[in-house]
N, C-alpha and C positions, 0 to 999 in steps of 0.2 A: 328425525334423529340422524338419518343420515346424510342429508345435508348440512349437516352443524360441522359431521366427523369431515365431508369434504371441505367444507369451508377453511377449519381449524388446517386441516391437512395447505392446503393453499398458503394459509399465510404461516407455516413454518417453511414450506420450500421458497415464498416469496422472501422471509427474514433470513436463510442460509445463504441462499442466492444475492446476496447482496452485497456481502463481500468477497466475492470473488469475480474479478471481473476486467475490462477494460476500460473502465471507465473510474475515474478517481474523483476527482475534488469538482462537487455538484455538477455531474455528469458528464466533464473534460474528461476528451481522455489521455492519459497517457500522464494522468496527475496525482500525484497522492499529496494528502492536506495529511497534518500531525497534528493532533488535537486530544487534551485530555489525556497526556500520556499514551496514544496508538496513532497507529499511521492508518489511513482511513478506508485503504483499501488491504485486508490481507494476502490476496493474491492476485497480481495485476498481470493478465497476459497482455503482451505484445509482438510484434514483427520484429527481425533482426533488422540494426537499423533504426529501433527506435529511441529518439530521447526521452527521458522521462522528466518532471521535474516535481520534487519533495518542496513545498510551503510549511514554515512552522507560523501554524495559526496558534501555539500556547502562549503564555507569560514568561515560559523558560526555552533556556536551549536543549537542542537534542542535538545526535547526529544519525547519520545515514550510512552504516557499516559494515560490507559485505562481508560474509562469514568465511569467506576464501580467500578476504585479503586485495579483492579485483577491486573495488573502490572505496574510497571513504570518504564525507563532508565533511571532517571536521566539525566544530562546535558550530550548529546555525541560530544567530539569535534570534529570537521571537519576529515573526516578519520577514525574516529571510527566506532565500531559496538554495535550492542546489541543485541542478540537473548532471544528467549521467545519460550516454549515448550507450544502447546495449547491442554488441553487433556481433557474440557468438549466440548459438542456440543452447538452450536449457534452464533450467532452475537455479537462478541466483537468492539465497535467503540472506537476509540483510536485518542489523538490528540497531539500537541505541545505545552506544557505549555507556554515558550517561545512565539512561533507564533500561537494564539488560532484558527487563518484560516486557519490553517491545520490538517484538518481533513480526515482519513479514516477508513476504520473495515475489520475486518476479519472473515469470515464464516466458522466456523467449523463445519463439517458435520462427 
């Protein structure tokens, strides 16, 4: 029994852990894929200095909106990209004008 309790305990911190990370779009880092209406990693740390780059892998457009106004993609269509260089430190949250439920940030350290 309580091997089951460790196991289960495992792959919840493995499935939280997942989305928070350096790592974005299948294991790049410094990438987030848009997909299915979310961006694919919800919190991406990086270094100051880093660029990041957003892929819409949907059927539709999104964009890439920081909540403080410091950048915006514009409409990306399906297939596009948009990168953004982040060179203060802190928590920038960014969302989809388009689809206002999708919401993530980036931590720059």
């Amino acid at each position: 029994m309580q091997s089951i309790f460790v196991l289960l305990i495992s792959i919840i911190m493995f499935a939280c852990s997942k989305n928070s990370s350096s790592y974005g779009n299948n294991g790049n880092p410094n990438t987030v894929s848009i997909k299915n209406f979310a961006y694919s990693v919800a919190t991406l740390n990086v270094s100051s200095g880093t660029e990041v780059t957003w892929t819409n892998n949907d059927a539709t457009a999104h964009t890439v909106t920081a909540d403080d106004a410091s950048f915006d993609s514009g409409n990306i269509a399906p297939g596009g990209t948009y990168k953004h260089t982040f060179s203060t430190a802190g928590t920038v949250s960014y969302h989809c004008t388009i689809h206002p439920m999708m919401t993530a940030s980036v931590v720059v350290k």
